[in-house]
VOBA-1610 file (N, C-alpha, C; in pm, whole numbers, padded with zeros to 5 digits, always signed):
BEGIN
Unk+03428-05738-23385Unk+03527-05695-23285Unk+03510-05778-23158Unk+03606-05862-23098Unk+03631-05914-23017Unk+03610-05836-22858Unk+03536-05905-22737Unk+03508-05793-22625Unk+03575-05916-22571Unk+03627-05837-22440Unk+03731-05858-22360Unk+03615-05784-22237Unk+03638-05927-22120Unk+03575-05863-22005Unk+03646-05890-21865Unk+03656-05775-21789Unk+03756-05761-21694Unk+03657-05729-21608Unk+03676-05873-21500Unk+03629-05908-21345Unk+03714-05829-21230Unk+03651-05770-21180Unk+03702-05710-21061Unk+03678-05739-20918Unk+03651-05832-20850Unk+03651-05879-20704Unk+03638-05762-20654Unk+03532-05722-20519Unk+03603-05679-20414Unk+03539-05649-20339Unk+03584-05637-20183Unk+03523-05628-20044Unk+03624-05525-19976Unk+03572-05424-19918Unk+03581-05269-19859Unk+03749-05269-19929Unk+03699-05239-20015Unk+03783-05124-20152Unk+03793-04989-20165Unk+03736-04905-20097Unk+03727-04825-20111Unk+03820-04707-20145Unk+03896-04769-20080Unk+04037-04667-20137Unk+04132-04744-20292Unk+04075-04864-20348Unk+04140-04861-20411Unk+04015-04867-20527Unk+03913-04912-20535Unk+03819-04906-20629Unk+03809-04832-20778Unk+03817-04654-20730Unk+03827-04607-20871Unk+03949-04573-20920Unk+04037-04635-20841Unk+04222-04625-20866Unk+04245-04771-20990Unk+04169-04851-20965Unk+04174-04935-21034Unk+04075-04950-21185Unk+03957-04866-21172Unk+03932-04861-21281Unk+03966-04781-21400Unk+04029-04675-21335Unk+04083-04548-21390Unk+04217-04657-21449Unk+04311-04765-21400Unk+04408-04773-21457Unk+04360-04908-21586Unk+04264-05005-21547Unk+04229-05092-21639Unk+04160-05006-21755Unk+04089-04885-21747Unk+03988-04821-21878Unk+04130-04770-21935Unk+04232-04731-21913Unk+04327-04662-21934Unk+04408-04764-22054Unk+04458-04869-21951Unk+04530-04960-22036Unk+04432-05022-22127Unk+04336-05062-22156Unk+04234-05098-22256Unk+04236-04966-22362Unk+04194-04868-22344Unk+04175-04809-22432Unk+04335-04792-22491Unk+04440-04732-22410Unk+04551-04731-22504Unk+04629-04833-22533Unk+04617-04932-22445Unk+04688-05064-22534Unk+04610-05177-22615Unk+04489-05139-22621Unk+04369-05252-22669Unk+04297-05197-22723Unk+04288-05099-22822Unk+04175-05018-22841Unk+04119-05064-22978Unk+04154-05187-23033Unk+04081-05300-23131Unk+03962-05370-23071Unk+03972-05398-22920Unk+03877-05431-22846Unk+03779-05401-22803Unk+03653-05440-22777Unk+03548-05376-22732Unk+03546-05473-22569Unk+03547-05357-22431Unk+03546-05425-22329Unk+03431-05366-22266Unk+03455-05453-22151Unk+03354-05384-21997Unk+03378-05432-21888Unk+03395-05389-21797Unk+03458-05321-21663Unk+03335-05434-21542Unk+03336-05533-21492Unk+03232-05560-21374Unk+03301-05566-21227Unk+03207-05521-21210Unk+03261-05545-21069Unk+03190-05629-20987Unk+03248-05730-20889Unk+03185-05803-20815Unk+03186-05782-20627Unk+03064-05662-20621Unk+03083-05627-20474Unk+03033-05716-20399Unk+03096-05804-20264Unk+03077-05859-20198Unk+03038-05816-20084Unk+02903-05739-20059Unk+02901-05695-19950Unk+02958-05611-19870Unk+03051-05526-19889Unk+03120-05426-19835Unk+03048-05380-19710Unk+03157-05353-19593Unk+03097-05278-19489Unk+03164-05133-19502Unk+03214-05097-19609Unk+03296-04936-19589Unk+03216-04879-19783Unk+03253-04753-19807Unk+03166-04722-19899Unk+03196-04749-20080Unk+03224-04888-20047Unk+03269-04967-20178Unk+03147-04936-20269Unk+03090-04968-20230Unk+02943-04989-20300Unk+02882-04861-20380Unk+02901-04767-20259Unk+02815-04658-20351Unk+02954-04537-20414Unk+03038-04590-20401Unk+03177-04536-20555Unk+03136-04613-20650Unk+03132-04750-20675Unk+03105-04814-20785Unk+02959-04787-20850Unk+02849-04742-20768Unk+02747-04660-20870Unk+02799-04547-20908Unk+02899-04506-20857Unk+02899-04366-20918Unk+02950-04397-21031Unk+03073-04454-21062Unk+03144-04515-21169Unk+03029-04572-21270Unk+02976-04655-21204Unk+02889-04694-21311Unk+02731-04568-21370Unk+02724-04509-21257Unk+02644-04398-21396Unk+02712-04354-21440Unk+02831-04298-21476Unk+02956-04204-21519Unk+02975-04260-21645Unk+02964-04406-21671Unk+03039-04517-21769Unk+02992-04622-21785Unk+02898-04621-21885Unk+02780-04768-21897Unk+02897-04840-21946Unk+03014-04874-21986Unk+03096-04986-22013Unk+03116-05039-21893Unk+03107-05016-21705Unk+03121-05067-21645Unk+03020-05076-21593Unk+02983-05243-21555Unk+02854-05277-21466Unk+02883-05358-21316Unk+02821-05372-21279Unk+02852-05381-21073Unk+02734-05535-21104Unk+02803-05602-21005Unk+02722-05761-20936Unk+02674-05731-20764Unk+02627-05709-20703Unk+02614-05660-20584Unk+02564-05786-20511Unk+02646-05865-20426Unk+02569-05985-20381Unk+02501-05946-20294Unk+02406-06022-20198Unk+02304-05998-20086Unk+02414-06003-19947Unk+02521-06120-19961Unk+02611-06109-19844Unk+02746-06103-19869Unk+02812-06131-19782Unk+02974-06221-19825Unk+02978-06369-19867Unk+02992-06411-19984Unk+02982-06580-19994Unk+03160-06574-20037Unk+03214-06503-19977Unk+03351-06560-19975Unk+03446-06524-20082Unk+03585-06517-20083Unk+03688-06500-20185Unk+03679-06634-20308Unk+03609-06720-20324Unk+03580-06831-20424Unk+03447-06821-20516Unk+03345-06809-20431Unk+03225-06823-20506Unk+03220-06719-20574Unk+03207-06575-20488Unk+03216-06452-20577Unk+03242-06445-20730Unk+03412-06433-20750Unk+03437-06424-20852Unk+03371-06495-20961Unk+03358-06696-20875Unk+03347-06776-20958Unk+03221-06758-21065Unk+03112-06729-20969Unk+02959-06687-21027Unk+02981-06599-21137Unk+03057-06486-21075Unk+03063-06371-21207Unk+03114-06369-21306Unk+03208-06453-21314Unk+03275-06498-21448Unk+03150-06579-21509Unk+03075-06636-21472Unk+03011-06705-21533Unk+02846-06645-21578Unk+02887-06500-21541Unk+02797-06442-21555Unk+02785-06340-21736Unk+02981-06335-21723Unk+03027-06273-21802Unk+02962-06310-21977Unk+02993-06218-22083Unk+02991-06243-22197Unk+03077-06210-22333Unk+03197-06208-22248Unk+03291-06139-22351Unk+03385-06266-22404Unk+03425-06233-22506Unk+03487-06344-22553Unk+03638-06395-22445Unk+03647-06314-22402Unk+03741-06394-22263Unk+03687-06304-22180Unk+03736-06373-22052Unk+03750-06311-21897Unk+03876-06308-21842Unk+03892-06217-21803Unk+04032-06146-21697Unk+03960-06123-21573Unk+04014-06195-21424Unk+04014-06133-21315Unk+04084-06074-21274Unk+04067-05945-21217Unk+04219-05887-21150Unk+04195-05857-21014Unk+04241-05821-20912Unk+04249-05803-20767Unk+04205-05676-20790Unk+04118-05627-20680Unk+04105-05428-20722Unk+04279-05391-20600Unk+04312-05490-20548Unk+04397-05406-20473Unk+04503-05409-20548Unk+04570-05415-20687Unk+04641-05387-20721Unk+04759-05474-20732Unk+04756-05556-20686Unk+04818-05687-20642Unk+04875-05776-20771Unk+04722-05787-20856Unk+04749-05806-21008Unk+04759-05723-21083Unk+04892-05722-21089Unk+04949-05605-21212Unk+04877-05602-21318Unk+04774-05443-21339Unk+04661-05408-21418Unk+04790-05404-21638Unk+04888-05387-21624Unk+04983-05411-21738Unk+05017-05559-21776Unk+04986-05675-21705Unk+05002-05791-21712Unk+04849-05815-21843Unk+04746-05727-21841Unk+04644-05740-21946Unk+04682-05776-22096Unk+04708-05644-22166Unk+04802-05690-22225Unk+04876-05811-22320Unk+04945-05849-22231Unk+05060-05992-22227Unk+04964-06090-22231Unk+04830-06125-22171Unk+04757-06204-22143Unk+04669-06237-22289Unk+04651-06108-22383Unk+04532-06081-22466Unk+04661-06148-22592Unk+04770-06092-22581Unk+04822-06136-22704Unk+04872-06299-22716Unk+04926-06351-22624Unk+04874-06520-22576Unk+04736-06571-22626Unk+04675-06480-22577Unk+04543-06520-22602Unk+04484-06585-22792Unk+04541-06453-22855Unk+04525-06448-22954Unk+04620-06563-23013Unk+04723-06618-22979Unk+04826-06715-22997Unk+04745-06874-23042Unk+04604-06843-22924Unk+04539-06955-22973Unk+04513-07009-22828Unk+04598-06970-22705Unk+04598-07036-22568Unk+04469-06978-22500Unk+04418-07101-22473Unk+04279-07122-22426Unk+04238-07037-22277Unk+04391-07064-22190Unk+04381-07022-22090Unk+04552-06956-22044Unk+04559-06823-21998Unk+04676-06725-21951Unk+04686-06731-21833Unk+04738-06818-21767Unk+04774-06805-21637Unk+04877-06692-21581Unk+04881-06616-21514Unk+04961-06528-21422Unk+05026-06625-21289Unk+05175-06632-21341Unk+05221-06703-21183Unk+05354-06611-21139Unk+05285-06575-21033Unk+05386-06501-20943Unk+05547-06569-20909Unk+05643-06519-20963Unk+05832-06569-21005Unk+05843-06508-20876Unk+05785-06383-20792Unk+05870-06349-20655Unk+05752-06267-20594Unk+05770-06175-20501Unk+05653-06114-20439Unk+05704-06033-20318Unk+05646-05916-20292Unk+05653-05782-20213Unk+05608-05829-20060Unk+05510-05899-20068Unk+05431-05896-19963Unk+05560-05995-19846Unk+05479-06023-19738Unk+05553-06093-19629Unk+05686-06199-19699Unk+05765-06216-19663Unk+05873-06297-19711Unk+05820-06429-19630Unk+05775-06394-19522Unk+05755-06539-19455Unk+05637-06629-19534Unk+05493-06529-19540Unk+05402-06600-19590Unk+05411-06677-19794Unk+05515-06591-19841Unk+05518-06633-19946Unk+05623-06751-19938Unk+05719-06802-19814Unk+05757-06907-19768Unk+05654-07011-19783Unk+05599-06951-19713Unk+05486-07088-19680Unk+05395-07116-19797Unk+05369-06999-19849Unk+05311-07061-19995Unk+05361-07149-20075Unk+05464-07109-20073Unk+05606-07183-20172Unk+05572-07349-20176Unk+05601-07362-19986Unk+05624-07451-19959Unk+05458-07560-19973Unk+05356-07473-19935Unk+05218-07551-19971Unk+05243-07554-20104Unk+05229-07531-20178Unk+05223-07524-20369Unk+05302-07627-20412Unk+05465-07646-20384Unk+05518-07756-20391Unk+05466-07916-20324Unk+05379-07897-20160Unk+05337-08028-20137Unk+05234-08018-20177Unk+05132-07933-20252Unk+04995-08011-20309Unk+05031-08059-20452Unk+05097-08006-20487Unk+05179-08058-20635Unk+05183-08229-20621Unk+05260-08250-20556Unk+05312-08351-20516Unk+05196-08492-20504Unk+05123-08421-20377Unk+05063-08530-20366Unk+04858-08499-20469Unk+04882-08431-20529Unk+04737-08422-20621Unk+04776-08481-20729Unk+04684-08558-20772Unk+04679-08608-20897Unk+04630-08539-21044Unk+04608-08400-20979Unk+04621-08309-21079Unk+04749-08240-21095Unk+04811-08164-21210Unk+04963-08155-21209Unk+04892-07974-21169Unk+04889-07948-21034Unk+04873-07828-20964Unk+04961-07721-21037Unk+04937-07594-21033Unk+05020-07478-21069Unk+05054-07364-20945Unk+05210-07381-20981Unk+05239-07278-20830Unk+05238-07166-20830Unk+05211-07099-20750Unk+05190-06977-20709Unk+05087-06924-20842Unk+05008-06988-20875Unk+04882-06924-20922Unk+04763-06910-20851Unk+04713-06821-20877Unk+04606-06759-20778Unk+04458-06718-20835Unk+04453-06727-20952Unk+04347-06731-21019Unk+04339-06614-21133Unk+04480-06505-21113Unk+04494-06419-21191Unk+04511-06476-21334Unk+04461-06427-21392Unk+04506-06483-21594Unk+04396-06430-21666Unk+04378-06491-21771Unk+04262-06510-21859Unk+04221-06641-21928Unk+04060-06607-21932Unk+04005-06778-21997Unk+03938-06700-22038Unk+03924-06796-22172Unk+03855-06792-22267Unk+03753-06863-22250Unk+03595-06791-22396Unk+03486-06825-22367Unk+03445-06994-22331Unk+03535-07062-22420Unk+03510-07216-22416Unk+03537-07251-22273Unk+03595-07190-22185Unk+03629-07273-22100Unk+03518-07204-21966Unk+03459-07015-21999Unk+03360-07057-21922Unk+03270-07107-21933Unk+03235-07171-22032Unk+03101-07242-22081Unk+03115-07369-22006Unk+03254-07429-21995Unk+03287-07537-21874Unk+03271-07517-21756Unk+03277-07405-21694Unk+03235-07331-21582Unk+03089-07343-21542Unk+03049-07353-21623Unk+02901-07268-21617Unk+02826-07440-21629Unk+02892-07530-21682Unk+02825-07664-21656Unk+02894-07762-21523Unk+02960-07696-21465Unk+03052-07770-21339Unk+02928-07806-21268Unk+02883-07670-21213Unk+02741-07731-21140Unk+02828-07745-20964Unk+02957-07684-20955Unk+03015-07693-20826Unk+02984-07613-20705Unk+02936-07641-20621Unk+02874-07529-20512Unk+03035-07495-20409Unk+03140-07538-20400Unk+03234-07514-20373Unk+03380-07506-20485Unk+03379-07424-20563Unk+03445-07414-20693Unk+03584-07397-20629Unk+03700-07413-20664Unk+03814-07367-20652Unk+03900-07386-20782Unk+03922-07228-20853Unk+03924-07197-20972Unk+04094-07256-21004Unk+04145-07270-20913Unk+04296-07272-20956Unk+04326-07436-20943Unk+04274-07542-20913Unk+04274-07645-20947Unk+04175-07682-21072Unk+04030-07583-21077Unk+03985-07676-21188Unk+04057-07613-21318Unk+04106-07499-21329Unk+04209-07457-21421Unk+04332-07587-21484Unk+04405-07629-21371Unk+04504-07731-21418Unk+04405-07878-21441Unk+04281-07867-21361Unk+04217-07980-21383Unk+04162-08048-21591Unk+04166-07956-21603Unk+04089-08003-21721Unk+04163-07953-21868Unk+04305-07954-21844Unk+04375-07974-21944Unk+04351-07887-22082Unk+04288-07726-22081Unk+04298-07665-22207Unk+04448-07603-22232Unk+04474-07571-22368Unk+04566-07529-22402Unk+04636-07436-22303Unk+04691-07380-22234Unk+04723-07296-22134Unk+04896-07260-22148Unk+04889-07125-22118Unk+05070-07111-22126Unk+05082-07000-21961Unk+05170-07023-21894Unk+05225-06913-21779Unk+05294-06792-21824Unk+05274-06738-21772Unk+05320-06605-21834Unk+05374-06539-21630Unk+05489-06532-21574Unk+05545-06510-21437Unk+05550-06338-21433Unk+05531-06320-21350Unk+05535-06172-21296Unk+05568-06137-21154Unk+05600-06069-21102Unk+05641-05998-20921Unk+05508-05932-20940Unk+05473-05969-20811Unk+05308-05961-20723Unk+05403-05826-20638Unk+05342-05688-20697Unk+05375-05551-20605Unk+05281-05610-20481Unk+05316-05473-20362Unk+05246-05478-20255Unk+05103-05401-20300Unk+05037-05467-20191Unk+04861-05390-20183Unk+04903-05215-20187Unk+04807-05132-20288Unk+04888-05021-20313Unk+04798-04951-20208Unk+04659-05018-20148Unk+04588-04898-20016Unk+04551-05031-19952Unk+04500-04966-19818Unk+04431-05029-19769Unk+04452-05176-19612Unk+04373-05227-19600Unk+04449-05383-19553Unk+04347-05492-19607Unk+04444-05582-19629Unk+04434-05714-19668Unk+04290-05800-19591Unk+04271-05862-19621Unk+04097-05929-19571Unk+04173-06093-19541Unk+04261-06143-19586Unk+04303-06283-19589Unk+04424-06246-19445Unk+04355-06376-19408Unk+04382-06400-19285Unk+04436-06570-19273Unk+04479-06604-19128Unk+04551-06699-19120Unk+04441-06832-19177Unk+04303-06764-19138Unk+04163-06890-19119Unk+04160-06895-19268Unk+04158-06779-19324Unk+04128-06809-19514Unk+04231-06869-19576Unk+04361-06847-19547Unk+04458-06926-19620Unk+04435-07105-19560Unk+04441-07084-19422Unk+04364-07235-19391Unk+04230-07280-19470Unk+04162-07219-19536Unk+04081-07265-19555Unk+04080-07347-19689Unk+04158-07224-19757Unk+04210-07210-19905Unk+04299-07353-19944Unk+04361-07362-19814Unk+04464-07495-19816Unk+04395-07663-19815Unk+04309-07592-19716Unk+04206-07731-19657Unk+04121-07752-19839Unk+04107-07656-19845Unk+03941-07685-19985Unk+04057-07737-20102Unk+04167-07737-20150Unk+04262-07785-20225Unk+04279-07913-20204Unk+04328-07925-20091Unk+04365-08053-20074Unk+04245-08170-20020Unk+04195-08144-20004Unk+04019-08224-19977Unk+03922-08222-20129Unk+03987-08169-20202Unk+03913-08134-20299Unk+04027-08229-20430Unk+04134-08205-20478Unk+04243-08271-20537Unk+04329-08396-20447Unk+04297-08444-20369Unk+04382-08554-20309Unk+04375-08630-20213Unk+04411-08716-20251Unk+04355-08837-20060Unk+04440-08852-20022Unk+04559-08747-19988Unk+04693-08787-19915Unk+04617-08771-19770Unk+04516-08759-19740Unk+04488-08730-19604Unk+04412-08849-19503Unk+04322-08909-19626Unk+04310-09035-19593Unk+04389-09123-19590Unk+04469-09130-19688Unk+04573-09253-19692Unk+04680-09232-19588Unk+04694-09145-19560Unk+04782-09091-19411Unk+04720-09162-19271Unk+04601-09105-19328Unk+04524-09208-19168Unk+04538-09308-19169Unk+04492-09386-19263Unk+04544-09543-19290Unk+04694-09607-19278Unk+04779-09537-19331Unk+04908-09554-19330Unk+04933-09523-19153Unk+04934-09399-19094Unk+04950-09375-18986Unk+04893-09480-18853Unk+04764-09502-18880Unk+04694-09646-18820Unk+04767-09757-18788Unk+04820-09802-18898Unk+04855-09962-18928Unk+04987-09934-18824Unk+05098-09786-18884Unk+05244-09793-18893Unk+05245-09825-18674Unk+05132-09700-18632Unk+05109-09691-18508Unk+05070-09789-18425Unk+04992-09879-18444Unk+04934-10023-18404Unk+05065-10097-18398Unk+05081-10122-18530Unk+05253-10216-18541Unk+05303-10166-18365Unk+05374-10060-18430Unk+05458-10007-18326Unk+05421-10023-18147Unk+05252-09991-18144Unk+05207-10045-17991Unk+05211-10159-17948Unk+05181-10258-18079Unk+05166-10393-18069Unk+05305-10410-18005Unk+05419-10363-18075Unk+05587-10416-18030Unk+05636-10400-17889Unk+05595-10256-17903Unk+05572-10234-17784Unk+05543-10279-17652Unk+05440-10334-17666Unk+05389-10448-17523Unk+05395-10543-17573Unk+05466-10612-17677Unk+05529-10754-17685Unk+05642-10747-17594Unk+05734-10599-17617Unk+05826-10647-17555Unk+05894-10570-17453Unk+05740-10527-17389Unk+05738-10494-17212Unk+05676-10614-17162Unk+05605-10710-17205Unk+05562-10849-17158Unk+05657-10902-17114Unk+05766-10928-17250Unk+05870-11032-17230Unk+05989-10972-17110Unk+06008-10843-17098Unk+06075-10792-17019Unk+06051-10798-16829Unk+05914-10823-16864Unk+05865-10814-16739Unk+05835-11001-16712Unk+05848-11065-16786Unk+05812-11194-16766Unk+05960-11231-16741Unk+06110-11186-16772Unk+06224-11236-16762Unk+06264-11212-16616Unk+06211-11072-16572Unk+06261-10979-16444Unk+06163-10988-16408Unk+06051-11096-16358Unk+05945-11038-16269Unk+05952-10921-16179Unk+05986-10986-16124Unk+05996-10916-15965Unk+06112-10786-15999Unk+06159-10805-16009Unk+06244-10650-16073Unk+06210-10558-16143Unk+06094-10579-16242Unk+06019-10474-16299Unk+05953-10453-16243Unk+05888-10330-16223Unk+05789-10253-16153Unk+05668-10208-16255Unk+05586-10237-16270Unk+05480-10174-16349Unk+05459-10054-16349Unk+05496-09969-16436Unk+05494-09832-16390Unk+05326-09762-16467Unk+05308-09635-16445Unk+05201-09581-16485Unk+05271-09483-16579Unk+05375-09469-16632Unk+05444-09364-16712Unk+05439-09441-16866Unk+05487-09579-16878Unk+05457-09611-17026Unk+05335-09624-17066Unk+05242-09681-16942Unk+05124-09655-17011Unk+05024-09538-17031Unk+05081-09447-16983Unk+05032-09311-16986Unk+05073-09238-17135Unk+05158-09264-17153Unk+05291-09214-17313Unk+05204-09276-17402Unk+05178-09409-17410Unk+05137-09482-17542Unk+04978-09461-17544Unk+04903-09425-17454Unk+04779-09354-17436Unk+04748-09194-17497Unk+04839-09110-17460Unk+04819-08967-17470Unk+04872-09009-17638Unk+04991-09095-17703Unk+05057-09090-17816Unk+04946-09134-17890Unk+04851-09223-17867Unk+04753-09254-17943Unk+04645-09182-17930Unk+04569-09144-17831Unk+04492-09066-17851Unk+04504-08931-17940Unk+04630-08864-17914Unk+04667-08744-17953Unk+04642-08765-18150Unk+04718-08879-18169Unk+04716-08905-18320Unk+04572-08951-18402Unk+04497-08997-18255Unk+04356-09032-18313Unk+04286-08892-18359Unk+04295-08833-18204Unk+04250-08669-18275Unk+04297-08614-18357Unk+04417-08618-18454Unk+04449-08564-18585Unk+04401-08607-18669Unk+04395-08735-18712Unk+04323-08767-18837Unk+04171-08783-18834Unk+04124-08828-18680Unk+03980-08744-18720Unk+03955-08661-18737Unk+04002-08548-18699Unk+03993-08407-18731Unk+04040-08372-18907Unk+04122-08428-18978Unk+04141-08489-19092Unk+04048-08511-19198Unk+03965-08637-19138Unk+03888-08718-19208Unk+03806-08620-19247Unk+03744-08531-19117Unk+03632-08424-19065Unk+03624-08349-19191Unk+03736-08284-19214Unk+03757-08164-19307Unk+03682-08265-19447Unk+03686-08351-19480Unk+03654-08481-19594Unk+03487-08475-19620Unk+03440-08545-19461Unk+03345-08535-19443Unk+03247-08344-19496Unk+03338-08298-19394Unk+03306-08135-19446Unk+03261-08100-19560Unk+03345-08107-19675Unk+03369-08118-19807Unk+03253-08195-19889Unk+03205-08314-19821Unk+03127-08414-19913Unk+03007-08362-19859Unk+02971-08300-19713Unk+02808-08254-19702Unk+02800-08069-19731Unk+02863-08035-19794Unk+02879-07884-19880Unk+02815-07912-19998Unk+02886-08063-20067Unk+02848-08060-20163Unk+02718-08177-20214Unk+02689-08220-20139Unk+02526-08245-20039Unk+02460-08161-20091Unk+02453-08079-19976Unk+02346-07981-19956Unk+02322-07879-20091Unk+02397-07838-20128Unk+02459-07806-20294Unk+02352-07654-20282Unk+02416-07593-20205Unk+02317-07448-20212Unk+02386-07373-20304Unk+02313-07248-20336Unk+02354-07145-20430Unk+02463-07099-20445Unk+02591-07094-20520Unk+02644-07022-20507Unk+02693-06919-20434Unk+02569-06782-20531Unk+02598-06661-20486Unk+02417-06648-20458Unk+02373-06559-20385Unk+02246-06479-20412Unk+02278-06310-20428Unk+02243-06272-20558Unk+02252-06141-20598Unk+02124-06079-20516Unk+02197-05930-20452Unk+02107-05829-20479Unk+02085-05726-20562Unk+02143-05729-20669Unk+02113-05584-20757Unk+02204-05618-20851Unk+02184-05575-20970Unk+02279-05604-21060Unk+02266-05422-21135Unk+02369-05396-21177Unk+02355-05231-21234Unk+02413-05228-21370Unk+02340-05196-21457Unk+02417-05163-21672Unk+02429-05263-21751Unk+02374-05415-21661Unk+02284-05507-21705Unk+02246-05477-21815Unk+02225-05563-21952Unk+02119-05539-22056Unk+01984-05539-22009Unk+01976-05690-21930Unk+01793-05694-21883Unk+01798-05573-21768Unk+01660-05616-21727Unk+01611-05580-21630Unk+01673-05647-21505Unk+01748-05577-21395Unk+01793-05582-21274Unk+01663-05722-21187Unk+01729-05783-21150Unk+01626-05890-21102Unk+01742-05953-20945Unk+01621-05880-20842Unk+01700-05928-20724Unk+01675-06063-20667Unk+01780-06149-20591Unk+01800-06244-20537Unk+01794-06350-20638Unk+01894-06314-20767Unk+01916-06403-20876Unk+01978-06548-20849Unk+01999-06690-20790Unk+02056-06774-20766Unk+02118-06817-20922Unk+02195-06886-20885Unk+02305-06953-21001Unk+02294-07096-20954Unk+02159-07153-21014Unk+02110-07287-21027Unk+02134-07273-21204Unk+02061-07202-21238Unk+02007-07192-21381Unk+02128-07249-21440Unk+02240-07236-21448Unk+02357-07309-21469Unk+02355-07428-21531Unk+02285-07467-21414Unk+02287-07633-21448Unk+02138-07696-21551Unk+02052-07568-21633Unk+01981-07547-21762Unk+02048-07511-21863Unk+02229-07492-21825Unk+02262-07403-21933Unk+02204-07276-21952Unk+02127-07173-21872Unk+02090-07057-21884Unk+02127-06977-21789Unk+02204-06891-21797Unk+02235-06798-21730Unk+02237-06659-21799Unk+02217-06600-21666Unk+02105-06396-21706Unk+02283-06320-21737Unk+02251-06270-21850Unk+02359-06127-21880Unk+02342-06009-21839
//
């Protein structure tokens, strides 16, 4: 019998936590009940009482077990670690806020069985802000564009993968993972399957203007050098243009001596215009630089504190090096 394991993210959940397990044990058992699953959850540190609902859940129901990190390592690493922690013949992440339609399971498992390696979930429309899913729109279409990976829009990391592909996971060896490019990155069988993203059914949202910036920045520093080649391009196009510039305030002023006045206004314009553009693409480059001493320094992942319904023995401040032995703890 085939096990099916369903990742659950989450940071101060509390109101939606056992709303969500109550509806995934639900739909598993009555729409999947060929399957043998289990329920993890990946608490990130919670400052509200996420943490101690999910023990309760989990003494209640050894099919669900809890990842309890030591801090917040963020909406990326989290999940990423725990999937790779997983052992079921696929993995499903879902949002605990409800966000990923817990009935989209399902649709995902029978794809699955089709033979497709990997079930992507891509959001066709969405509840939430009209503006921000503007702007998604519109980022998703320009990283498309300029990545040399063929990017997927409005995917978010919701779907399912199968075991082969976390075993690819689990040899990346990436200390800054971003699951929804290395998804289109590496070309397994994969089919979309579109759905409407309901609104958050409790609670408020944790993503903010800095995380979607961030989310945007680690994509595109990570899949593409439109940012360098911008500097370069922008450099040359800008120089040209200064160069012309005082070619032909020289000649203007060499025809009309005495009638031109040297003013302090053009050269003030082509000063602030260059400086201003210098500070963008260094600031640019920066984010590059950023990116290449992250993955330098190449620290842990995640550091666990507690793991709960574990087969082994609970072992705190577990790092996710071992990875890169090919051994990782169930």
């Amino acid at each position: 019998m085939k096990k099916i394991s369903i990742l659950i993210p989450c940071y101060n959940e509390e109101e939606n936590v056992e709303a969500i397990y109550e509806a995934v044990t639900d739909t598993m058992q009555k729409e999947l009940p060929k399957y043998k699953y289990e329920i993890v959850f990946a608490e990130n540190c919670s400052e509200d009482s996420t943490r101690n609902i999910i023990r309760k859940i989990c003494a209640s129901d050894k099919r669900v077990k809890a990842i309890f990190n030591a801090r917040n390592f963020g909406q990326f690493n989290s999940p990423y670690h725990a999937m790779c922690q997983l052992d079921g013949d696929c993995v499903i992440p879902i949002c605990c806020d409800f966000q990923d339609p817990v009935e989209m399971i399902p649709k995902f498992v029978k794809e699955w069985e089709k033979g497709y390696k990997i079930v992507s979930g891509v959001k066709s429309s969405s509840k939430e802000n009209g503006f921000i899913y503007l702007l998604r729109t519109i980022y998703y279409k320009m990283i498309r564009k300029m990545s040399d990976v063929e990017m997927i829009e409005h995917f978010t990391g919701f779907g399912l993968y199968d075991r082969s592909f976390i075993e690819i996971l689990k040899q990346l060896d990436d200390p800054i993972p971003f699951i929804r490019g290395i998804v289109a990155e590496f070309g397994y069988k994969r089919i979309e399957i579109e759905y409407e993203q309901p609104k958050r059914r409790a609670g408020k949202t944790h993503n903010n203007w800095y995380s979607l910036y961030d989310a945007a920045m680690l994509s595109i520093t990570s899949y593409t050098k439109v940012g360098l080649r911008l500097a370069t391009f922008g450099g040359f196009i800008c120089s040209g243009i200064s160069f012309l510039v005082g070619i032909i305030y020289l000649i203007c002023k060499l025809i009309n001596w005495n009638g031109m006045q040297a003013g302090v206004a053009p050269i003030m314009i082509v000063v602030c215009f260059l400086g201003s553009l210098q500070l963008l693409f260094i600031g640019l480059v920066g984010e590059y630089v950023m990116n290449i001493n992250t993955r330098v320094m190449h620290r842990p992942l995640v550091i666990e504190e507690e793991r709960i319904n574990f087969e082994e023995t609970n072992e705190k401040l577990i790092e996710y090096d071992e990875a890169k032995d090919g051994r990782v703890d169930s």
